[in-house]
C-alpha positions in Angstrom: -67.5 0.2 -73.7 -70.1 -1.9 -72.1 -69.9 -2.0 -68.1 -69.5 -5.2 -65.8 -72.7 -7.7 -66.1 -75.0 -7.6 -63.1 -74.8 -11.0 -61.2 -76.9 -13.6 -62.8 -78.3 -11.3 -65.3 -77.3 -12.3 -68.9 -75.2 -15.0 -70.5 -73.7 -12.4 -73.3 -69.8 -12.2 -73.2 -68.7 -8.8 -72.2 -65.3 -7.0 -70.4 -64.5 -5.7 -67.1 -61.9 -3.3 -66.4 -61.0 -2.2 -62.8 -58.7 0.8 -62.2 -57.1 2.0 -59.2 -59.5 4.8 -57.5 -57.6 7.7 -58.6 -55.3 7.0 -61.0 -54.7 9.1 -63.7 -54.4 7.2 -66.9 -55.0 7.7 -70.7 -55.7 4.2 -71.3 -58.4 4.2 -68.6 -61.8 2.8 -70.1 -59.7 1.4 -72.9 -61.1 -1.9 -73.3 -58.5 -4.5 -72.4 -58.5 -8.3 -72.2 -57.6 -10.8 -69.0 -54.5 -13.3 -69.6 -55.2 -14.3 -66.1 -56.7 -17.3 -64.8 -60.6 -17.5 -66.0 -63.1 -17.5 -63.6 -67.1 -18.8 -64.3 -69.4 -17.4 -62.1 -72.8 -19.4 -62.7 -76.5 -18.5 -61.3 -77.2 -22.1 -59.6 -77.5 -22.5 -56.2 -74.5 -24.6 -55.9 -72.6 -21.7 -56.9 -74.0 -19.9 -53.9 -73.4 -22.7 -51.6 -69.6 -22.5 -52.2 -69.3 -18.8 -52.1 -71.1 -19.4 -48.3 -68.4 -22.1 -48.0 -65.9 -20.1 -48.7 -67.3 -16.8 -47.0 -67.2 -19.4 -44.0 -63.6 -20.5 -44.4 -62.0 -16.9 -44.6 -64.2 -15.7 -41.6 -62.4 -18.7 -39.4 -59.3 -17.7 -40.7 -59.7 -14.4 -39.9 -60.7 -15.5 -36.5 -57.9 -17.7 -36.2 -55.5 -14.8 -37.1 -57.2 -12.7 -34.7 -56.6 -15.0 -32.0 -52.9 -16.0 -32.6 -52.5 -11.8 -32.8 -54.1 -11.3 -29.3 -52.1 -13.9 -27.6 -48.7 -12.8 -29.6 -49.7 -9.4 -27.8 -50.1 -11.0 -24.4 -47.0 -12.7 -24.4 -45.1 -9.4 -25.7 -46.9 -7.8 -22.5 -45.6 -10.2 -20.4 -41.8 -10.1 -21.5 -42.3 -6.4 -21.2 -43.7 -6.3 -17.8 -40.5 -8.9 -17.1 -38.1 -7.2 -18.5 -39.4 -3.7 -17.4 -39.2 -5.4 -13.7 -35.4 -7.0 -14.8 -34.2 -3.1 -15.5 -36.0 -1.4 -12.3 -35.2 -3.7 -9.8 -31.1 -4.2 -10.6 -30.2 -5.2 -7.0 -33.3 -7.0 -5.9 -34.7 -10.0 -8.0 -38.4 -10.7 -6.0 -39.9 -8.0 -8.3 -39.1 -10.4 -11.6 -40.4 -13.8 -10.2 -43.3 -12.2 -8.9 -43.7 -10.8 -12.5 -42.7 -13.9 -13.9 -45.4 -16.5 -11.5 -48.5 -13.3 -12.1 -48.1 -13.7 -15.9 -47.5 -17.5 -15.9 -51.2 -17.9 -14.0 -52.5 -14.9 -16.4 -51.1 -16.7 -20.2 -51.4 -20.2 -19.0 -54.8 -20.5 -17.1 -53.2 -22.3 -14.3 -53.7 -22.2 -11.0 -50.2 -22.1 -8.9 -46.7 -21.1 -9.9 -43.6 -20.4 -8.5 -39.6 -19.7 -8.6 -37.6 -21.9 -7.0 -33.8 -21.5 -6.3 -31.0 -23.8 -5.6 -29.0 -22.8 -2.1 -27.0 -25.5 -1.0 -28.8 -28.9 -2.4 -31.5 -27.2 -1.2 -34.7 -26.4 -3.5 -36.5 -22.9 -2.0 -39.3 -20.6 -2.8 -38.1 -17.5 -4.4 -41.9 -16.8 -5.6 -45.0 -17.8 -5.5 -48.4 -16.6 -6.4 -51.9 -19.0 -7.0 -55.4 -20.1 -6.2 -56.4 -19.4 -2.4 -55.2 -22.5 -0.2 -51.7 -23.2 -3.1 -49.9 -20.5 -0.5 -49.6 -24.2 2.1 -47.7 -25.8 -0.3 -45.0 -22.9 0.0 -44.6 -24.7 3.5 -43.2 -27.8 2.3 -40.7 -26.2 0.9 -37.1 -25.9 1.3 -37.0 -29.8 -0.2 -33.6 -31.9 -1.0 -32.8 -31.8 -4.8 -33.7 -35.3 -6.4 -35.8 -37.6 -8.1 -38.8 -37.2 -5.7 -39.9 -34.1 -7.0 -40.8 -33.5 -10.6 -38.9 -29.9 -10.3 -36.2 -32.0 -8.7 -36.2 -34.5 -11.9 -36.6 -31.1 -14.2 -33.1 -29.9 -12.9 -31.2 -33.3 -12.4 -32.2 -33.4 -16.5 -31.4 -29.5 -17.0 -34.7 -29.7 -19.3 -38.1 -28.9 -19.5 -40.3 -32.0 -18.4 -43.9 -32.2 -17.7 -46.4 -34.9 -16.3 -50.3 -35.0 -16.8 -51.9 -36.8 -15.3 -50.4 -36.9 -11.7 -52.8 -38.4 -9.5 -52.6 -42.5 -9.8 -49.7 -42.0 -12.4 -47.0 -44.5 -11.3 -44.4 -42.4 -13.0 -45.3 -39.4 -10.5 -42.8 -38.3 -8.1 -43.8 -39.2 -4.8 -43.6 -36.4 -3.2 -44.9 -34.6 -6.4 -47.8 -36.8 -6.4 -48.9 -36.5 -2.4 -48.8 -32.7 -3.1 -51.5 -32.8 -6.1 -53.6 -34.8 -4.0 -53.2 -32.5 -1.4 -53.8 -29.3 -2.9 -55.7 -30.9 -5.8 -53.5 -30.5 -9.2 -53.2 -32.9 -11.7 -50.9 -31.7 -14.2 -47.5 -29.8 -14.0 -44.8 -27.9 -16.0 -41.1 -27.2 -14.7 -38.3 -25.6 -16.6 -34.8 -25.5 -14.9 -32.9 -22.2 -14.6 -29.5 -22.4 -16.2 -26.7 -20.4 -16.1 -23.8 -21.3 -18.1 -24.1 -24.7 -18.0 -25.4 -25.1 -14.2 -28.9 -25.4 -13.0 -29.3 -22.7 -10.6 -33.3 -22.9 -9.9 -36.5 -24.2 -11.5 -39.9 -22.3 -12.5 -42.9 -24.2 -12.3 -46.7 -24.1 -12.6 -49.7 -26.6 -12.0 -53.2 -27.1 -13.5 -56.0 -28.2 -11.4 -57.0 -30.8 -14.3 -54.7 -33.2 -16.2 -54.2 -30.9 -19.0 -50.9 -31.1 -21.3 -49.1 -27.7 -21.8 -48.6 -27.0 -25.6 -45.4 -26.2 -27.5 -46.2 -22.8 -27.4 -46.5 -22.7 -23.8 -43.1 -24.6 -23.6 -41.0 -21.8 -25.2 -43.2 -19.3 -23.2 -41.9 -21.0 -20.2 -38.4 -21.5 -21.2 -38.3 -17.7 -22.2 -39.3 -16.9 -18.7 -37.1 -19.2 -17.4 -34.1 -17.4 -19.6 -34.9 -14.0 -18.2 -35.1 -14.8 -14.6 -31.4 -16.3 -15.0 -30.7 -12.6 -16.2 -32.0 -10.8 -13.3 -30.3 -13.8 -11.2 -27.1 -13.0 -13.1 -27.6 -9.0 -13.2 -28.2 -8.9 -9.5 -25.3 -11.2 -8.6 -22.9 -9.0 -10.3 -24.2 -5.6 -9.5 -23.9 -6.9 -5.3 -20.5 -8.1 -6.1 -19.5 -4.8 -7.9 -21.4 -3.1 -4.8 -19.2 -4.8 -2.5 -15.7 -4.2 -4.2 -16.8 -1.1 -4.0 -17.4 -0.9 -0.7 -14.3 -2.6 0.1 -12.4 -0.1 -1.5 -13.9 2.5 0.3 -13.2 1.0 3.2 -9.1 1.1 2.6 -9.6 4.4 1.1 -10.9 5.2 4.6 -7.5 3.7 6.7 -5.7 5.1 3.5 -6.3 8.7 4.1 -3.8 10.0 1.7 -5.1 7.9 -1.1 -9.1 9.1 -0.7 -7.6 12.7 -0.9 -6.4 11.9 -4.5 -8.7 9.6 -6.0 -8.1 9.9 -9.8 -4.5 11.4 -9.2 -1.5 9.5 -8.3 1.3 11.5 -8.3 -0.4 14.0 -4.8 -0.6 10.1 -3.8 2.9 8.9 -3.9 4.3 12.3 -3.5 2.7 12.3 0.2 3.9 8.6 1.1 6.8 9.2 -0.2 7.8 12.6 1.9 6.0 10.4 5.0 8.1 7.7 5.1 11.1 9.8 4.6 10.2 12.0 7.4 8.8 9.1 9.5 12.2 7.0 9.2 14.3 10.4 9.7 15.9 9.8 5.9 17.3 12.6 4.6 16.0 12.2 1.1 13.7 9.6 -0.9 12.1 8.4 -3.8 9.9 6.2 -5.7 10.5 4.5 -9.0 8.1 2.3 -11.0 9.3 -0.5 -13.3 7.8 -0.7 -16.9 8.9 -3.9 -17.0 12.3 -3.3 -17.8 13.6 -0.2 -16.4 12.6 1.7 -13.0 11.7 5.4 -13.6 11.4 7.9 -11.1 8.0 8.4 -10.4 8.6 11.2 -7.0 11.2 12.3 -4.5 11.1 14.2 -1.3 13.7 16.5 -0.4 16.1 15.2 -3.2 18.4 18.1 -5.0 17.5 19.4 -8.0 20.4 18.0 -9.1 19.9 14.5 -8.1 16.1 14.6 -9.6 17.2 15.5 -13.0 19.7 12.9 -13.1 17.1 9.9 -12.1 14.9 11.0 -14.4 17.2 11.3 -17.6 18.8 7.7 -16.0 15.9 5.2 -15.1 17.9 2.3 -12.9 18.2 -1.0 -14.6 18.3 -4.5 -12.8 22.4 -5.1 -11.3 23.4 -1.5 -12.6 24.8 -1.4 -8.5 22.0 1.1 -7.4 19.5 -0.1 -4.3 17.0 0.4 -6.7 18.6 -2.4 -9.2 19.7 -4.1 -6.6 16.3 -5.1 -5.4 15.1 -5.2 -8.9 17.9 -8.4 -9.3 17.2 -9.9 -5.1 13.6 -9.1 -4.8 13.7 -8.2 -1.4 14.5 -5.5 0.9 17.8 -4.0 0.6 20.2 -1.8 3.6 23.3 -0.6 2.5 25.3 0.5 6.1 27.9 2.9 4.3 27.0 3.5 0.6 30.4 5.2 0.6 32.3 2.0 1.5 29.8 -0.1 -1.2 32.1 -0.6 -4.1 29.4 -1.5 -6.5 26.9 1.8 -5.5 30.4 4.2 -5.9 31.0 2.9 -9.5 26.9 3.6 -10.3 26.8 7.0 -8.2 29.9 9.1 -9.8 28.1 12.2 -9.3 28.7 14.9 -6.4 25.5 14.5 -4.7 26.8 11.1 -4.6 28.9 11.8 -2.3 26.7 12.6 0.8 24.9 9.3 0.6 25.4 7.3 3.5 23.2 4.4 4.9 20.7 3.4 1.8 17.3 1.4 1.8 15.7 0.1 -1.3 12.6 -1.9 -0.8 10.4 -3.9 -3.4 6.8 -2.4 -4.5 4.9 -6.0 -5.4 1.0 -6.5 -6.8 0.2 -9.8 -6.7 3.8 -10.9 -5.9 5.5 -9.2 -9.2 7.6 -6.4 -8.6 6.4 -3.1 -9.7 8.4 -0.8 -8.6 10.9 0.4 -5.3 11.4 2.7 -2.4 14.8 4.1 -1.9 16.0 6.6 0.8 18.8 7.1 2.4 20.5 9.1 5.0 24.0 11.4 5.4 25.0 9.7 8.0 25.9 6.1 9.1 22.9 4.8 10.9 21.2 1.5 9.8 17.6 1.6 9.7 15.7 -0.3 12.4 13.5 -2.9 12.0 10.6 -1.4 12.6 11.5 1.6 10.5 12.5 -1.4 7.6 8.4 -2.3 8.5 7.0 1.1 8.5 8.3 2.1 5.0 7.5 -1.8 3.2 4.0 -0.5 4.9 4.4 2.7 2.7 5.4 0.4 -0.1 2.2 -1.5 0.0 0.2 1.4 0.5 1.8 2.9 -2.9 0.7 -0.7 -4.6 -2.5 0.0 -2.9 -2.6 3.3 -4.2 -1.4 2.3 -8.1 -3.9 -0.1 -8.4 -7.0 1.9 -7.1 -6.1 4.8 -9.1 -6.1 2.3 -12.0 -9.1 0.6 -11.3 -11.0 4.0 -10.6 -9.3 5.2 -13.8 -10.6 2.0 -15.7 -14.3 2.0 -13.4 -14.4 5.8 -14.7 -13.4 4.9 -18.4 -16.2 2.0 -17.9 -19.0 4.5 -17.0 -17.4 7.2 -19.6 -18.5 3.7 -21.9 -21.6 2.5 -20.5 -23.3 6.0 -20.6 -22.1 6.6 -24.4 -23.5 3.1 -24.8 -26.8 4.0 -22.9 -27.2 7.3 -25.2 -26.6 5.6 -28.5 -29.3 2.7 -26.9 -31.7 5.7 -26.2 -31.4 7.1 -30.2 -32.1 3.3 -31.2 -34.9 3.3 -29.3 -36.2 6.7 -29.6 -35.8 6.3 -33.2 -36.6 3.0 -34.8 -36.0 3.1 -38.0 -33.7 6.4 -38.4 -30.1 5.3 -38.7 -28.8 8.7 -39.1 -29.5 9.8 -35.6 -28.0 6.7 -34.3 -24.8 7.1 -36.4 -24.2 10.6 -35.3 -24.9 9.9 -31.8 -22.2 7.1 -32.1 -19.6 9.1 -33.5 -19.8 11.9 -31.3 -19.6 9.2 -28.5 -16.4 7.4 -30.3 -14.6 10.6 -31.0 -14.9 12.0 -27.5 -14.3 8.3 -25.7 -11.6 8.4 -28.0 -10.1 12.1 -28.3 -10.5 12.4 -31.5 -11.4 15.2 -33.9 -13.6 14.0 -36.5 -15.7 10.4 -37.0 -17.0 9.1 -40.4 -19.6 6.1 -41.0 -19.2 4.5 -44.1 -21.7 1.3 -45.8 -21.0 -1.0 -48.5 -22.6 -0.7 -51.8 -21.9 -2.9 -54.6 -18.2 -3.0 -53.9 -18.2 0.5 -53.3 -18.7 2.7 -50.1 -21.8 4.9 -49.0 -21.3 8.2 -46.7 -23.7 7.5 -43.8 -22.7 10.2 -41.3 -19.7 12.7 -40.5 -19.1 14.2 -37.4 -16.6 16.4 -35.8 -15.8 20.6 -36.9 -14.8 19.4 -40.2 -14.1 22.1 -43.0 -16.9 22.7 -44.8 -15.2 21.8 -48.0 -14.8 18.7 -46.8 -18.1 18.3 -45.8 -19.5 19.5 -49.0 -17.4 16.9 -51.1 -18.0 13.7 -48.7 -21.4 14.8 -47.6 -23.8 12.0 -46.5 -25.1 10.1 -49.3 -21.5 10.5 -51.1 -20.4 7.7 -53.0 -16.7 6.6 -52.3 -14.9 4.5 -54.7 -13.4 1.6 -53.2 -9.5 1.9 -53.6 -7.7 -1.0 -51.8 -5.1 1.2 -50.7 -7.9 2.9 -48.7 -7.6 2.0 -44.5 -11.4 1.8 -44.9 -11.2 -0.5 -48.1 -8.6 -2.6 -46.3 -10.7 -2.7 -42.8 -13.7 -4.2 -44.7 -11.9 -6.3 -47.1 -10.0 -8.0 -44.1 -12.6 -7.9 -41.7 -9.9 -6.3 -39.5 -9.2 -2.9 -37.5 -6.8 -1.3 -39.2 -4.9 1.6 -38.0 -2.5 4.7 -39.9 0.0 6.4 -37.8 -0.1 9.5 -40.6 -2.6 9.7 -43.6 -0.2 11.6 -45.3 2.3 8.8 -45.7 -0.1 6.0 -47.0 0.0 4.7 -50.8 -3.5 6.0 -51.6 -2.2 9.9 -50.0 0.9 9.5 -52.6 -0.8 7.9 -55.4 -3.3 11.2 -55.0 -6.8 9.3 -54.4 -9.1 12.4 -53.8 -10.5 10.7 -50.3 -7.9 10.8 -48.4 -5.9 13.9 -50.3 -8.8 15.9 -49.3 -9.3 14.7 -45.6 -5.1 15.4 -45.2 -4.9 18.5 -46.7 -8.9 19.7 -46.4 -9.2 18.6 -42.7 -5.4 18.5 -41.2 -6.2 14.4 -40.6 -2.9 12.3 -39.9 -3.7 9.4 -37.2 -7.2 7.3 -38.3 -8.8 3.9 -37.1 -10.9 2.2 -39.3 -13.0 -0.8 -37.7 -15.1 -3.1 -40.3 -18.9 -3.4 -39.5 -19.4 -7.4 -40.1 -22.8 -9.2 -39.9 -22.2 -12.9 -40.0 -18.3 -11.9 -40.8 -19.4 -10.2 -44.2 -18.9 -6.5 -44.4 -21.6 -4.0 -44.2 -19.7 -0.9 -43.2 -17.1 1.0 -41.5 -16.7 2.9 -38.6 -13.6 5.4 -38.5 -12.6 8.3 -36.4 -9.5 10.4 -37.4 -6.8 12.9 -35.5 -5.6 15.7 -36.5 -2.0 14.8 -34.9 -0.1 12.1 -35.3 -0.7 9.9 -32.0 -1.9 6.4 -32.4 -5.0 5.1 -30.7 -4.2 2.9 -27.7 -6.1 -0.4 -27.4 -8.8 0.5 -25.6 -9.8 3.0 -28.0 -9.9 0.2 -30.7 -12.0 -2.1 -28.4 -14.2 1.0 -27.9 -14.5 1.3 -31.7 -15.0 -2.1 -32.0 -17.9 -1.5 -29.6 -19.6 1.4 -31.5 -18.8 -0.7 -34.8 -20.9 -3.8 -33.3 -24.2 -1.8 -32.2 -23.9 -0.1 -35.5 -24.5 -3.7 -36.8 -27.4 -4.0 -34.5 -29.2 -0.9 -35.1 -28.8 -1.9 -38.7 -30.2 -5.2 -38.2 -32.8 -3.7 -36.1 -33.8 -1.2 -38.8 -34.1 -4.0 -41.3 -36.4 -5.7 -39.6 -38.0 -3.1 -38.2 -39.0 -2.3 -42.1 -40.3 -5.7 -42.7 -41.6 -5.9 -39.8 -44.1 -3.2 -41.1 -44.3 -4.2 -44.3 -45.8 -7.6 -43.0 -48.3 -5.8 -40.8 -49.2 -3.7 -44.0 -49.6 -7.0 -45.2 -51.5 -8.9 -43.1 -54.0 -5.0 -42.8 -54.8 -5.2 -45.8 -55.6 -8.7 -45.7 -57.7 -8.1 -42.8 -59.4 -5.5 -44.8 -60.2 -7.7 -47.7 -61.5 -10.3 -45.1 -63.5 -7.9 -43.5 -65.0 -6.6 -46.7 -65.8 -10.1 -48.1 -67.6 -10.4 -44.5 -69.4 -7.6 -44.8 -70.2 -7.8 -48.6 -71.6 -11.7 -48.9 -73.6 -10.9 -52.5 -71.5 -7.8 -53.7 -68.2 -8.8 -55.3 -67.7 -5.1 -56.8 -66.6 -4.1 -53.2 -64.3 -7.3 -52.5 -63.0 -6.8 -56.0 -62.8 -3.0 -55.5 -60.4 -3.3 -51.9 -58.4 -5.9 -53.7 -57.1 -3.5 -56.1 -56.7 -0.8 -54.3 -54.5 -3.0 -51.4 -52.8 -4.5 -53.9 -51.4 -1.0 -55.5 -50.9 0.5 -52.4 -48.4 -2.3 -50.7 -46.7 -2.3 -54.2 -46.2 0.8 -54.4 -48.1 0.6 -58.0 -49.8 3.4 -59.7 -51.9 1.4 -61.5 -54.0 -2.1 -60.7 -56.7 -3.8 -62.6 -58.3 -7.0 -62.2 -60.0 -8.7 -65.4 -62.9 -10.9 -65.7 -63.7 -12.7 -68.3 -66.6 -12.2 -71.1 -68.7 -14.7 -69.6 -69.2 -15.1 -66.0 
């Protein structure tokens, strides 16, 4: 077969064939003819003129890319410096507008910027960096927020506006426009900071000429001016977190009995409770706690066992003619002189212990003015309780409200950071492994099953109508794990939870596997994971990316005990950043693929740059990019006859 004509060497008709450097093929050298586009390559120097032409043209755009590549990477840098100072400095916000006025100067070739925030009408300097001599203007500053500043008019419109020139522009703002011709700028930016839907500060920056800012620098701007609301915002509630805490640790302070017990209740209400007794010279007391309906005991001091066992099995209910439902019904503080006299209280106490009750005290438990519970004592003897001993115990009352509600909200603050580190872990795999969905799965199930004491965790994702095993997690049977392995394909029966949870787009919970239609009906998933892995209470929660289903997240028991609602939510949670890191991944992946792409156009660029009069090395690099980014084993390019 006769080789490719030398350039500008003969007129006769002949047949090119290119093959991938490499590849294995019994067809190579076969003679084959182009159905693509013909090309003519002639020997005149017009010809040569428009190769140079077109040599020209891809070198600029090369250039161009190159350029619009290195200023892509500075603005990345940027954000990351920005957001690197967002997460380091959590309390303090100076680091972030500092960041945030260095890298305006640096991206935008201007020569003064600054961070201005709104305190009472006022407009001050939270940062400020520029050109020696700007530092003076910082000195003007607080100013009155209004028309007569262009950051002023950039907040009162809660948008980006910009003026070039300044100097001699009648639509200046005066004081705006005495400022450039004092410190000799000419053109300015400024971008309000808004946070949900109020203008909190302004970012601004000035060029010494009367230079427009482009689009691109617009949305630079704008993203810098979104950030620094999220430090504003991250610091704002970190401080007020700080200080609630600081205010509980104050009252756990006066509250010595509560800071001794600060996850426990009961060693809580068991010592006010045996305090105010003692304190008030009662014989015997208790607490009860409504749940809503009925008042349970919740702990005594000094009652018989008798008496203890009998509250318990009888929670008081509201006008049943105890003190306890007597306050429940009066909301209010309740004395009973001779309990033994009290018709009412001797039809509700028919009980021997009854009878040594004497003078009785019931008084209301309130959070937030609703009733959550009561005090009762009483003595064995006729003797009213004083009004400061009717004080000191509603003071024990409201030190047991005191005490309810900080053991919930530590309960709930420790169940928070329980959350927010499992969050921060399965955050860590994402980042420490972009790209590998496996390690993020597993890290969120073994998160979601401890959060939410359960045995075993399975990620599922749709495929064509059906279901993919992703990950499994738990001390599942290895029979189990062996049949529904990851990479398993389930059948998608809708009597399956997961099936239902996707095909609803809702969480969907089953008391006992063993008593759902699929179990019965004998579908092997769920046969298998009741009999094969003991599982009776599950939660599935559907995966949805713009509300279409993607996956499911489930986590199983191996007793039958529903989940409680913040489980779900905490599902829910794990089930939404399973959507993210999928997302992510996605992207990710094209992500690369482009860069692939736009490599290997770079290296055909750079080839056609270097190669001005040989086309067998352009041609060559053409090939052997195209085969590579698709994944080809073969690639040819064919010239015609006559070139």
């Amino acid at each position: 077969m006769a080789g490719p004509t030398e350039r500008g060497t003969s007129d006769c008709a002949d047949e090119v064939t290119l093959t991938r450097k490499g590849a294995n093929s019994p067809t190579r050298g076969r003679k084959l003819r182009s159905t693509g586009t013909k090309a003519r390559v002639s020997n005149g120097p017009n010809s040569l003129i428009e190769l140079k032409k077109q040599l020209e043209a891809r070198t600029r755009e090369l250039a161009e890319a190159q350029g619009h590549l290195s200023e892509a990477l500075e603005q990345q840098t940027a954000t990351g410096e920005i957001l690197s100072s967002i997460s380091g400095s959590t309390t303090d916000t100076q680091p972030v507008f500092e960041a945030i006025v260095r890298n305006l100067l640096r991206l935008f070739g201007s020569s003064f910027a600054f961070v201005g925030l709104l305190r009472d009408g006022m407009i001050e300097v939270a940062g400020l960096k520029g050109e020696p001599g700007f530092e003076n203007l910082a000195e003007r500053l607080p100013v009155p927020l209004d028309a007569r500043t262009h950051v002023g008019r950039a907040m009162l419109a809660g948008r980006t506006l910009q003026i070039a020139p300044i100097v001699g522009n009648p639509e200046a703002p005066p004081i705006t426009e005495q400022s450039a011709r004092d410190f000799g700028y000419n053109s300015q930016i400024s971008t309000p900071l808004v946070r949900d839907g109020t203008v909190i500060g302004v970012i601004g920056t000035m060029h010494r000429d009367a230079a427009s800012f482009n689009d691109k620098q617009v949305a630079l701007i704008e993203s810098f001016a979104a950030q620094a609301v999220i430090a504003i915002e991250n610091t704002r509630l970190l401080n007020e977190l700080r200080e609630s805490l600081q205010q509980q640790t104050a009252t756990a302070d006066v509250l010595k009995v509560i800071s001794r017990s600060t996850f426990e209740l009961q060693p809580v209400l068991d010592t006010l409770i045996e305090s105010a007794t003692r304190l008030c010279a009662a014989e015997e007391g208790l607490i009860f706690r409504s749940d809503g309906e009925l008042y349970h005991l919740a702990a005594d001091y000094n009652a018989p066992a008798g008496l203890r066992e009998g509250a318990y099995r009888r929670p008081r209910r509201p006008g049943d003619g105890s003190v306890v439902g007597r306050v429940a019904v009066e909301d209010r503080t309740i004395q009973i002189l001779d309990a033994q006299a009290d018709a009412g209280w001797r039809a509700f106490a028919q009980t021997p212990e009854g009878s040594r009750v004497r003078t009785l005290l019931g008084v209301p438990m309130r959070r937030e003015g609703v009733l959550i519970g009561a005090i009762a004592m009483w003595r064995t003897e006729v003797r009213a309780f004083s009004a400061k001993e009717l004080a000191l115990v509603e003071t024990f009352a409201d030190q047991a409200v005191i005490a309810i509600e900080n053991t919930r909200l530590l309960n709930e603050l420790r169940e928070a950071l329980d959350q927010q580190t499992a969050t921060s872990e399965v955050l860590r795999v994402i980042s420490n492994s972009p790209g590998d969905l496996a390690a993020v799965f597993n890290a969120m199930l073994a998160n979601a099953t401890r959060l939410c004491e359960a045995s075993y965790g399975l990620m599922l994702l749709c495929e064509e109508g059906d279901f993919r095993s992703a990950a499994v997690h738990g001390p599942l049977p290895p029979a189990f794990i062996e049949r529904w392995q990851p990479g398993t394909l389930i059948r998608a029966d809708p009597d399956l939870p997961a099936v239902r949870a996707a095909q609803t787009r809702q969480t969907v919970q089953i008391s006992d596997l063993r008593a759902t239609p699929a179990y019965l009906r004998g579908d092997p998933f769920p046969v298998s994971g009741a009999d094969v892995a003991g599982i009776r209470t599950m939660v599935a929660v559907p995966m949805l990316k713009d509300d279409q289903p993607i996956g499911v997240m489930a986590i199983y028991r191996r007793e039958v005990r529903p989940f409680t609602d913040k489980h779900l939510e905490l599902v829910q949670n794990f089930a939404a950043q399973a959507v993210i890191a999928i997302e992510n991944t996605r992207l990710l992946n094209e992500l690369r693929e482009s860069l692939q792409q736009q490599t290997a156009t770079a290296d055909v660029l750079k080839v056609i740059s270097r190669s001005t009069f040989d086309l067998q090395a352009v041609l060559d690099t053409l090939v052997e990019s195209a085969a590579r980014l698709c994944e080809a084993d073969k690639a040819g390019i064919h010239l015609p006859l006559r070139w």
